[in-house]
C-alpha positions in Angstrom: 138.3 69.9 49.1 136.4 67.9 51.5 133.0 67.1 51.6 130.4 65.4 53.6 126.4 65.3 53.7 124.5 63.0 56.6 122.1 63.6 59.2 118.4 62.2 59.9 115.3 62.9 59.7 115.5 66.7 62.0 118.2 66.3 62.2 120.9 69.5 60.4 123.3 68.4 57.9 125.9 69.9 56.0 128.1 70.1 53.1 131.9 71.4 53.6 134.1 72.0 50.1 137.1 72.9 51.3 137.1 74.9 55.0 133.5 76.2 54.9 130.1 74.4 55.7 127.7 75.8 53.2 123.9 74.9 52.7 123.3 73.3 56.5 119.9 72.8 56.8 117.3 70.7 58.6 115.6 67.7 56.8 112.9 65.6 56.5 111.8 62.6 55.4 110.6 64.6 51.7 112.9 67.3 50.6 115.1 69.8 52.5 113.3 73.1 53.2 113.9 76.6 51.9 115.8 77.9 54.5 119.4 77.6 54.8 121.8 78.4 57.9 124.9 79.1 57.3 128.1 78.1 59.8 132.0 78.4 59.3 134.2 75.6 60.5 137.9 76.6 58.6 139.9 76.9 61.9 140.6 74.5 64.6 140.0 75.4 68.6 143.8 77.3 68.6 141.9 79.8 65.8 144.6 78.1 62.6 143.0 77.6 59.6 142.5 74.2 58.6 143.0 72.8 54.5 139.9 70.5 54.8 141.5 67.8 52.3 138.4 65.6 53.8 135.8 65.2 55.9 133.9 62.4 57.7 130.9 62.2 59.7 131.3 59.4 62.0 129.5 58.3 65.9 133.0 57.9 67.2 132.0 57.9 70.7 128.8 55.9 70.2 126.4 58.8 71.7 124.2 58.6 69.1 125.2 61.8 67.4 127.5 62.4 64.3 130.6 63.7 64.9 132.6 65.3 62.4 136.3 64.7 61.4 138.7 67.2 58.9 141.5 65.7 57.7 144.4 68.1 56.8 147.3 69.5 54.4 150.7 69.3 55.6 151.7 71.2 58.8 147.8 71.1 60.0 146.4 69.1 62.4 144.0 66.6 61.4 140.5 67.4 63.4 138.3 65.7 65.0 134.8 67.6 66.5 132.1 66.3 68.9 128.8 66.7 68.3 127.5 68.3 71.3 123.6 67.7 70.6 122.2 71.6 70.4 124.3 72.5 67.0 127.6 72.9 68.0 130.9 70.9 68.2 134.0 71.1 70.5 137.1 70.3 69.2 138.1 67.3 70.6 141.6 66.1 69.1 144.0 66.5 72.0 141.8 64.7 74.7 141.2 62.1 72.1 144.0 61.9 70.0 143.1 61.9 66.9 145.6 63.8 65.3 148.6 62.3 66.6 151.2 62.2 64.0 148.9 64.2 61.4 151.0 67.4 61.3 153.9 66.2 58.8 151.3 64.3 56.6 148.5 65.6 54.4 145.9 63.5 55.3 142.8 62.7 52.8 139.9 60.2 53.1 138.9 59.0 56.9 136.2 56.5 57.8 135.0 56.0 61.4 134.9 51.7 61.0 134.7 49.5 63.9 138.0 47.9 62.1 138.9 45.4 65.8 135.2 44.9 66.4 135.1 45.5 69.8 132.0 47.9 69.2 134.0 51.0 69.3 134.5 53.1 65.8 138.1 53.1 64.8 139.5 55.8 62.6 141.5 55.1 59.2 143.4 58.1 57.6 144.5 58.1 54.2 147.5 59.8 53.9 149.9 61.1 50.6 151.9 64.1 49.6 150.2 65.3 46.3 153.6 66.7 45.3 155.9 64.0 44.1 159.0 65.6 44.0 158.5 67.3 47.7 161.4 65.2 49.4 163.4 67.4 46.8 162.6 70.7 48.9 161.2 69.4 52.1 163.0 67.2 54.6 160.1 67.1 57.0 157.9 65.2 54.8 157.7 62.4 51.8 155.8 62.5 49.1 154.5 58.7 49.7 152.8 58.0 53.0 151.4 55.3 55.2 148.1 55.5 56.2 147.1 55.5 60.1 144.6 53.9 62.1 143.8 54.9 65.5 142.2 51.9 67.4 139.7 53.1 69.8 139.9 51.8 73.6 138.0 54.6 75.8 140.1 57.0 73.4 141.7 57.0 69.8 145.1 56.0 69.9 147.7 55.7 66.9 147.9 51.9 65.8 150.0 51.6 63.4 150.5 53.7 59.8 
């Protein structure tokens, strides 16, 4: 369900519905060229697939590259990949913790805002059940949901929800 476009001048971008990047190509300044490349990122670095409810692209580590994070359905781990400069990204959730207490949620809508101004990007999850009567049939989860932010301080940690 998610999508995302961004990039800069020669820089590759890409648009994600749902668990696939389709249409990744370079740009410039103009118009984007005829060729397209084409990458899959459905599955996290453990191989499960991922729901993709929404993406954001986001310098969370001020590098200067844009970083990519999924948000998930329920029993999925929100995901958060770094930009490694040459095309590819490494999944970097566990080290940085950005999907602590994502798995019982289905996370939405993220932003990578600098909310404590401190300089770092922080990351804000929206978070809801889209089935209302859920509690009804699953005890792990609720149907309405706080939203989390994870403050940044050399890594992402779970602020409050």
């Amino acid at each position: 369900m998610g999508t995302v476009c961004g990039g800069a001048p020669g820089e590759e971008v890409g648009v994600a519905p749902g668990a696939e990047w389709i249409h990744a190509a370079v740009i410039d300044r103009v118009s984007i060229p005829q060729t397209v490349a084409d990458a899959i990122l459905a599955f996290d670095d453990n191989g499960e697939a991922q729901g993709s409810m929404g993406a954001e692209l986001g310098d969370y580590d001020n590098d200067g590259l844009l970083d990519l994070y999924i948000t998930s359905f329920q029993s999925q781990l929100a995901t958060l990949y770094h930009n490694l400069g040459d095309g590819e990204f490494e999944d970097v959730t566990s080290q940085t913790g950005a999907g602590a207490g994502t798995v019982p949620l289905v996370t939405w809508g993220s932003g990578l805002v600098d909310f404590d101004h401190d300089g770092d990007r922080d990351l804000l999850v929206a978070c809801g059940h889209l089935q209302p009567n859920v509690e009804a049939y699953d005890g792990r989860t609720t149907y309405e949901q706080l939203n989390n932010l994870y403050l940044k301080s050399g890594r992402l940690a779970q602020a409050g929800r």
